[in-house]
One Martini backbone bead per residue (centre of mass of N, CA, C, O) as a GRO file, in nm:
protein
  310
    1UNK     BB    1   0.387  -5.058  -5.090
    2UNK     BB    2   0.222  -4.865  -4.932
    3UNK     BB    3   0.241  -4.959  -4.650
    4UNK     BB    4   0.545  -4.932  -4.653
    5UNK     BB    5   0.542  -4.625  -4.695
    6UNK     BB    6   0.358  -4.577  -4.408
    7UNK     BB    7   0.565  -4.701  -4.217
    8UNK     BB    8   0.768  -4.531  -4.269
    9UNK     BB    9   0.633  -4.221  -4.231
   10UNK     BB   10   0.588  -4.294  -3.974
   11UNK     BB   11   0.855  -4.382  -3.806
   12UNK     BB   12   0.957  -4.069  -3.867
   13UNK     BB   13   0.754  -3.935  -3.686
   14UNK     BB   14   0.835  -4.047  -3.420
   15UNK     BB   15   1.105  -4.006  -3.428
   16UNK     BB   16   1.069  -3.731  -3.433
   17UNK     BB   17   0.912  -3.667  -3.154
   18UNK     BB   18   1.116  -3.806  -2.971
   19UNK     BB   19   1.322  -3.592  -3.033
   20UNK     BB   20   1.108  -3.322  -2.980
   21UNK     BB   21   0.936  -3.385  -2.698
   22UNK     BB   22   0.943  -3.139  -2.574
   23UNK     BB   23   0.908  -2.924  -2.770
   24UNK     BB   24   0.582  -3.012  -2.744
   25UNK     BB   25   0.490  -3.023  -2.479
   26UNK     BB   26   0.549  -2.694  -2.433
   27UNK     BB   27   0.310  -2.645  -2.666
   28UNK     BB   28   0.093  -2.764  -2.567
   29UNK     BB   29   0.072  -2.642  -2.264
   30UNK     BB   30   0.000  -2.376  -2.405
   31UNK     BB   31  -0.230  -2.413  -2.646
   32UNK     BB   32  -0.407  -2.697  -2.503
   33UNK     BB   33  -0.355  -2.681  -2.173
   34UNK     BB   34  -0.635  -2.525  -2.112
   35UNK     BB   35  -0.931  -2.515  -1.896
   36UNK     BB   36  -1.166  -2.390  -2.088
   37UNK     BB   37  -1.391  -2.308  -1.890
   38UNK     BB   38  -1.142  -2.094  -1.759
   39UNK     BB   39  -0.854  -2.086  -1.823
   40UNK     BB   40  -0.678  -2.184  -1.533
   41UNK     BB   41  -0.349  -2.079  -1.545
   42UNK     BB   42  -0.117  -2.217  -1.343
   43UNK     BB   43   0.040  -1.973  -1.141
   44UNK     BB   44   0.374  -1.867  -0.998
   45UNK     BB   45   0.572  -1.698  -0.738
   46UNK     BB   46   0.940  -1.687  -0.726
   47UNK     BB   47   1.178  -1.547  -0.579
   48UNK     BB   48   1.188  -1.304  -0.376
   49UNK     BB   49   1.342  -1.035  -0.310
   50UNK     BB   50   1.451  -0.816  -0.089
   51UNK     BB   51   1.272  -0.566  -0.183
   52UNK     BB   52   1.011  -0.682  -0.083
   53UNK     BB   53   0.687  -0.576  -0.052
   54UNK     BB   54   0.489  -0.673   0.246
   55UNK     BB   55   0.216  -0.453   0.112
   56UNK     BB   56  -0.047  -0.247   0.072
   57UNK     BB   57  -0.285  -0.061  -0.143
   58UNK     BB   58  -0.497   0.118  -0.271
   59UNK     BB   59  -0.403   0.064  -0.610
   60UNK     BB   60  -0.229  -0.194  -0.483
   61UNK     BB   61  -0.198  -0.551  -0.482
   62UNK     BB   62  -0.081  -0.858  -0.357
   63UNK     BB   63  -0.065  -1.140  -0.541
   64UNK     BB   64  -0.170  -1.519  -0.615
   65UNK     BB   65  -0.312  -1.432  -0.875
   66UNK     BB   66  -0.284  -1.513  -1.228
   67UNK     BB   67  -0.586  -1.481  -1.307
   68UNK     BB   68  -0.783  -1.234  -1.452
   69UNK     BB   69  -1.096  -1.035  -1.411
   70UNK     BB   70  -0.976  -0.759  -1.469
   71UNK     BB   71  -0.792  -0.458  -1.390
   72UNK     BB   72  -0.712  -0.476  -1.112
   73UNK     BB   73  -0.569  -0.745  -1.155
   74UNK     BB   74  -0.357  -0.618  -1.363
   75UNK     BB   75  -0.213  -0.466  -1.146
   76UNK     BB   76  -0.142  -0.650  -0.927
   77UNK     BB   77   0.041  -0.811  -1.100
   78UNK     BB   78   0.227  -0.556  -1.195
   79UNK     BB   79   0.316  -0.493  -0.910
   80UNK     BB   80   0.425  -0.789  -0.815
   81UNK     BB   81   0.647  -0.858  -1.020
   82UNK     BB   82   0.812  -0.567  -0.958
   83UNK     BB   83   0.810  -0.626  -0.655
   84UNK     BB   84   0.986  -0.912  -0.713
   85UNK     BB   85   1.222  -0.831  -0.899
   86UNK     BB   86   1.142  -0.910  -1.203
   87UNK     BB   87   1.236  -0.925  -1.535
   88UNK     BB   88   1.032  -1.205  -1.619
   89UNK     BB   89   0.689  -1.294  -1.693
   90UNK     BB   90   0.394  -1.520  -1.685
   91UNK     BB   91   0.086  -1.514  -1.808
   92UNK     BB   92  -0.307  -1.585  -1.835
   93UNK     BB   93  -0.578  -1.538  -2.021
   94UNK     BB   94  -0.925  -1.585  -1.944
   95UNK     BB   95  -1.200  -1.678  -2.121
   96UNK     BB   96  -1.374  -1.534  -1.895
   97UNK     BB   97  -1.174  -1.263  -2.023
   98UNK     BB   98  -1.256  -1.112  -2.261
   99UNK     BB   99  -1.069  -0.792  -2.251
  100UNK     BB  100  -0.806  -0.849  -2.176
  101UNK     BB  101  -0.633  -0.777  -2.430
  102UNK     BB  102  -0.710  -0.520  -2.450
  103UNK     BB  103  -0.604  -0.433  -2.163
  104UNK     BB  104  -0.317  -0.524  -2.188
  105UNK     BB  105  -0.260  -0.304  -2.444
  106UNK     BB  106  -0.342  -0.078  -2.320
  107UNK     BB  107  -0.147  -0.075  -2.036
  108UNK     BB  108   0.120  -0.088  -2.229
  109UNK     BB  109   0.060   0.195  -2.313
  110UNK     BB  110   0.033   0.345  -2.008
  111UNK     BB  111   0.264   0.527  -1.854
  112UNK     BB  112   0.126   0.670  -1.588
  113UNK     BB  113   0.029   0.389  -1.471
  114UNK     BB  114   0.298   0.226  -1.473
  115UNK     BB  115   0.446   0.469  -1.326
  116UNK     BB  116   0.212   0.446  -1.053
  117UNK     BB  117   0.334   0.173  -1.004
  118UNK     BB  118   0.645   0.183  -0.953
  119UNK     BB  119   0.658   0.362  -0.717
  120UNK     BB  120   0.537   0.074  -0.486
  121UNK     BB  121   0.837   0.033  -0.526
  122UNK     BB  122   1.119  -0.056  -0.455
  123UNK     BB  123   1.361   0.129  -0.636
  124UNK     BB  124   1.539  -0.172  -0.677
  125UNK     BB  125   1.244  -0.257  -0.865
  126UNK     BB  126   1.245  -0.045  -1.020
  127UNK     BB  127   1.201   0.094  -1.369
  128UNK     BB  128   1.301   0.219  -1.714
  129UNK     BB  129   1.122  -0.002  -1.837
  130UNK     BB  130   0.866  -0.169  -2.034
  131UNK     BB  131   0.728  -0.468  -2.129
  132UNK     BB  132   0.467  -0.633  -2.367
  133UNK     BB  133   0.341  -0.953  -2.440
  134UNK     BB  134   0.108  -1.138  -2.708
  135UNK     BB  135  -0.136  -1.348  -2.759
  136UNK     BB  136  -0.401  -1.550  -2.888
  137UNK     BB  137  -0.413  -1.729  -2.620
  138UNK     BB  138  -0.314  -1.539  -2.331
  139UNK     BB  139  -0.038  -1.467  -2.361
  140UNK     BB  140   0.208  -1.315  -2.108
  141UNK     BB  141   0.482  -1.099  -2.115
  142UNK     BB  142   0.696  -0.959  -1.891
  143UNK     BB  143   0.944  -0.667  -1.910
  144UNK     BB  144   1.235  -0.539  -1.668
  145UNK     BB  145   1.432  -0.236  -1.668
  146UNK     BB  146   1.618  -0.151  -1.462
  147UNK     BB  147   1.753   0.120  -1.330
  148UNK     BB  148   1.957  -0.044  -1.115
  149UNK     BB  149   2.264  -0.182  -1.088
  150UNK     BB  150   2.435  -0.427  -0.938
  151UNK     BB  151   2.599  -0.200  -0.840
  152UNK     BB  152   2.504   0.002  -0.742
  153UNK     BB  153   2.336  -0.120  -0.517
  154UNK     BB  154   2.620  -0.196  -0.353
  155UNK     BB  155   2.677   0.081  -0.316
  156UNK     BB  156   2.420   0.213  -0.159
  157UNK     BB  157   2.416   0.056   0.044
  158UNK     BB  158   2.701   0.099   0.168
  159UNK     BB  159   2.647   0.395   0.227
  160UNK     BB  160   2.375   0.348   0.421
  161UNK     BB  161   2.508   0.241   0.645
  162UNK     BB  162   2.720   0.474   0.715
  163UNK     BB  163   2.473   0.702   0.749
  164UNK     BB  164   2.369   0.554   0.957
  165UNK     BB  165   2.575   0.543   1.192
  166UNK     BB  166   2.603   0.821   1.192
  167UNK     BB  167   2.261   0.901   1.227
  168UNK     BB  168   2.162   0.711   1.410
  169UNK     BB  169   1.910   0.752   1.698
  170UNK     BB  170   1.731   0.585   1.963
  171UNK     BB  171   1.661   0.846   2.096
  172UNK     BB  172   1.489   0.926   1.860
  173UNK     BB  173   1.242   0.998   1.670
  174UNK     BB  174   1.071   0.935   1.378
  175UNK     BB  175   1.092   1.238   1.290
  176UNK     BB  176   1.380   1.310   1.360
  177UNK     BB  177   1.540   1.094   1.194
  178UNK     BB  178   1.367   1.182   0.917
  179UNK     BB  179   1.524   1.439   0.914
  180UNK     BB  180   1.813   1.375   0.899
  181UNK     BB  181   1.801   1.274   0.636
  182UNK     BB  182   1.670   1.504   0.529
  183UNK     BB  183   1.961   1.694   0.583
  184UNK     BB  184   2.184   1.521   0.442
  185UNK     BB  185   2.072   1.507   0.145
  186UNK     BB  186   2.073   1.803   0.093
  187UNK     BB  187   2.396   1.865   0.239
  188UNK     BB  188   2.502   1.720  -0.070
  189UNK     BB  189   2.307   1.821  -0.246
  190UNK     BB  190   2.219   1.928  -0.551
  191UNK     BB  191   2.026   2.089  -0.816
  192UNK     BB  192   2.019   1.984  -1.163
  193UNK     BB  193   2.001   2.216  -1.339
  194UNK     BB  194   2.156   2.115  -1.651
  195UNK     BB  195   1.944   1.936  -1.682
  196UNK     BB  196   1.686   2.024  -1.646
  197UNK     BB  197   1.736   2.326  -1.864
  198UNK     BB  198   1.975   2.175  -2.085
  199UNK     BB  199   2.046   1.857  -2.101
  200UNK     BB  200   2.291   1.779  -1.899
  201UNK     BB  201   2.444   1.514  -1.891
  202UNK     BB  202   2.675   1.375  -1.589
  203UNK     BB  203   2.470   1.258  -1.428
  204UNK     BB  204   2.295   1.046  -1.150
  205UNK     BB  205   2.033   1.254  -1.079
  206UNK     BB  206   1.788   1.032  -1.104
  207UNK     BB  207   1.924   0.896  -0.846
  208UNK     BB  208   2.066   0.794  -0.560
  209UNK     BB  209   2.363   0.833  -0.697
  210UNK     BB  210   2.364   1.125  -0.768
  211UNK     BB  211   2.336   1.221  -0.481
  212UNK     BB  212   2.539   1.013  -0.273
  213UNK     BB  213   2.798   1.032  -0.489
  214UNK     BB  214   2.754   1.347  -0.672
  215UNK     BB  215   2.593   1.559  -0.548
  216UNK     BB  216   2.341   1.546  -0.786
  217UNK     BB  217   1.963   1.603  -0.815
  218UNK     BB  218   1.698   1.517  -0.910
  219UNK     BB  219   1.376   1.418  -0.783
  220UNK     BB  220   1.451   1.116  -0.795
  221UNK     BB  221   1.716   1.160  -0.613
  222UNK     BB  222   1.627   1.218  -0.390
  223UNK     BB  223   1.342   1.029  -0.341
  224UNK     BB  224   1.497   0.749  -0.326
  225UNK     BB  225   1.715   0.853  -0.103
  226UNK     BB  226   1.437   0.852   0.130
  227UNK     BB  227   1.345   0.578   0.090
  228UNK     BB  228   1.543   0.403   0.162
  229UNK     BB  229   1.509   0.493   0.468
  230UNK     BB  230   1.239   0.453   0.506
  231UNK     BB  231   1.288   0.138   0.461
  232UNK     BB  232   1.510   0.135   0.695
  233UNK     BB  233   1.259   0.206   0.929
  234UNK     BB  234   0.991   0.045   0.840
  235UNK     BB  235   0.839   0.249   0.634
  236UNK     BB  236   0.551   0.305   0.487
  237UNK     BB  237   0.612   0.411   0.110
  238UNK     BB  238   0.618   0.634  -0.161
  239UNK     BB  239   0.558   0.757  -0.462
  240UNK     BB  240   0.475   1.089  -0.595
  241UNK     BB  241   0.328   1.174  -0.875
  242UNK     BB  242   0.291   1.396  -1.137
  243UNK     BB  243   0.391   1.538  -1.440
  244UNK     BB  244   0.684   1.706  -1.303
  245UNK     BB  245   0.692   1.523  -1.048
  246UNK     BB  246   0.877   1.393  -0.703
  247UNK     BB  247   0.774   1.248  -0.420
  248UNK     BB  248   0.705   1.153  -0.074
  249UNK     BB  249   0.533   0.920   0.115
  250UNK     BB  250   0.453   0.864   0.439
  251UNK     BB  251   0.385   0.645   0.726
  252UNK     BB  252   0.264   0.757   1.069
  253UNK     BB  253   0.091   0.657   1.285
  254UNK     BB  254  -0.190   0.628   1.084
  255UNK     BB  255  -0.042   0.861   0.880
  256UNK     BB  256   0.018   1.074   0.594
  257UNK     BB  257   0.264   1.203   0.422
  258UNK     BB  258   0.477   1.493   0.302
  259UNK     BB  259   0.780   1.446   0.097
  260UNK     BB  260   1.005   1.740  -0.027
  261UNK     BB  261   1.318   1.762  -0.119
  262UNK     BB  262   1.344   1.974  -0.347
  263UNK     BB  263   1.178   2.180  -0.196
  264UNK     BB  264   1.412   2.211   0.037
  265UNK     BB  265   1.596   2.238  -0.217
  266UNK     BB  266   1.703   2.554  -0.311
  267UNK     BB  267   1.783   2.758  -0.553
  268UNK     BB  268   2.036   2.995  -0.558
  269UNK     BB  269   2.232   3.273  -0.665
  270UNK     BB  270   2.508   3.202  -0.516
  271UNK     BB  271   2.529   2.928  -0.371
  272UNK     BB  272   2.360   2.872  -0.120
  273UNK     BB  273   2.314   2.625   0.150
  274UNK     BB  274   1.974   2.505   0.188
  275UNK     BB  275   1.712   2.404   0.480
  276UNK     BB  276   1.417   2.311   0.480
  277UNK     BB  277   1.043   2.247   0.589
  278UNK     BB  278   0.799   2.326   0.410
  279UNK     BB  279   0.756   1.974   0.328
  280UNK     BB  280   0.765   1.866   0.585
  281UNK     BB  281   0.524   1.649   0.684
  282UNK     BB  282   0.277   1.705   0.478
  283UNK     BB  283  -0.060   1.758   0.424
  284UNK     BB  284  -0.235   1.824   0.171
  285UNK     BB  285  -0.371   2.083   0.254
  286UNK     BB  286  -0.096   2.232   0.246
  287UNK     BB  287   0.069   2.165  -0.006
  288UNK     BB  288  -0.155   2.307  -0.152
  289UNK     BB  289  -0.133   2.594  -0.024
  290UNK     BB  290   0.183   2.642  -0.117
  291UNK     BB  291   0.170   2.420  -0.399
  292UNK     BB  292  -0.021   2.335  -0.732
  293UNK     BB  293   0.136   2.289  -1.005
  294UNK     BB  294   0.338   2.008  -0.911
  295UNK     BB  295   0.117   1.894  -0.680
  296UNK     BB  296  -0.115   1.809  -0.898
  297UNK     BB  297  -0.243   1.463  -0.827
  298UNK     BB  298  -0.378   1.173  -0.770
  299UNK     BB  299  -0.646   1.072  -0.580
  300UNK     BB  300  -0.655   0.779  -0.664
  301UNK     BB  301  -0.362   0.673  -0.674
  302UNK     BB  302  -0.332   0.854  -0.389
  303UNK     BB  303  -0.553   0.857  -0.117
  304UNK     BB  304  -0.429   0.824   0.151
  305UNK     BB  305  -0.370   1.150   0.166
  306UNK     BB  306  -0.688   1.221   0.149
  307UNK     BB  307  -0.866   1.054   0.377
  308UNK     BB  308  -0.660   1.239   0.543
  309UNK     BB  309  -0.572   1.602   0.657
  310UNK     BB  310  -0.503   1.669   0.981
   0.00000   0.00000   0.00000
């Protein structure tokens, strides 16, 4: 009778088995089937948007390695994730990286850090939200919530392009182009003092869409708009932020400039719409002789304006 009773409880299990053997499958997988020695867990990166920046910098580089073994690793991973416009991955810390966990906690936790990996990739990649979650196997997903929506960004380009078609002149140098859009950009938009001094939202002035279409921009929508076109003239560019502020950085031939549309587009008292070029194209050691309370940045994480200041 026994026997019996122990044939029919098999039977019940194996079907069991049959009936779930996916998802069996997919937890042995996770949690069993990664090899101890190294637990290194192959993952692959595939179908990068078309926003893809496909160089590196001195913080962040794209890396095809998602197995981390250190902190500059997991850098490089979440830059890279971000960077091809994922809004969700997955990766695995190895058995060989004690403090992985440990590291991906502090790091999830680190807005600064977070926001200046943000910074180094294409504005319609950056986030306004990341989630980081893991588990005791050493699974990790990030979670990416993009700032732009699939209208604005269809907006804005059609938008890009309409300004280059007006402004786009090949007979123009590097630097005359790059006055063109940030003389544009300044002579549409005002500076959203209703945000930033009374916290009266409006517009969506901290985005390109709100200097472009709406005429108002805080430091981020000056920002975005002049990156969009910095990258569309497929110059290498990224944001610099400080506590309080945030402006664009780019290379023109092997060496790295400050440009700050916003304080080129100063607010004045009768509403006078001037635009400056104290802030054109200038390196680190000008722009802090001008103005060090508001871009006193960081030189680790944005070394390249530094390391040439001539």
């Amino acid at each position: 009778m026994k026997k019996f009773i122990m044939a029919g409880i098999l039977c019940i299990l194996l079907g069991i088995t049959w009936l779930y053997k996916e998802e069996f499958v997919k937890v042995y997988k996770e949690h069993f089937n990664r090899n101890k020695t190294d637990t290194k867990t192959i993952v692959t990166l595939s179908n990068k948007n078309s926003y893809y920046r496909d160089y590196n910098f001195n913080f962040v580089q794209t890396t095809n390695d998602f197995s981390p073994k250190n902190v500059q690793d997991l850098y490089n991973i979440y830059y890279t994730v971000i960077n091809a416009g994922k809004s969700s991955f997955t990766f695995y810390c190895p058995d060989t990286y004690q403090g992985c966990i440990n590291d991906v906690k502090y790091l999830a936790n680190d807005q600064i850090t977070l926001s200046n990996i943000n910074n180094f990739v294409h504005p319609f990649n950056g986030f306004k939200h990341i989630e980081t979650t893991y588990d005791n196997t050493g699974k990790i997903t990030i979670k990416a919530y993009k700032t732009y929506t699939e209208e604005d960004r269809t907006k804005i380009n059609a938008k890009i392009k309409e300004i280059q078609k007006e402004l786009k002149d090949d007979t123009l140098s590097t630097i005359e182009q790059i006055k063109k859009y940030h003389d544009y950009i300044i002579d549409h938009a005002v500076y959203d003092s209703d945000r930033s001094d009374k916290n009266i939202i409006k517009y969506k002035s901290d985005t390109a869409y709100g200097a472009l279409f709406q005429g108002h921009a805080l430091c981020g929508g000056y920002t975005d708009s002049m990156a969009l076109f910095l990258t569309e003239m497929q110059l290498p560019n990224y944001k610099v932020s400080s506590e309080n502020h945030v402006w664009n950085a780019v290379k023109i031939e092997d060496k790295w400039y400050h440009l700050d549309l916003t304080w080129d587009d100063p607010v004045t008292q009768d509403g006078t719409n001037l635009i400056e070029e104290d802030f054109f194209l200038i390196n680190t050691n000008k722009l802090l002789e001008i103005e060090k309370q508001e871009h006193n940045f960081d030189y680790a994480t944005y070394s390249e304006l530094v390391e040439v200041n001539s």
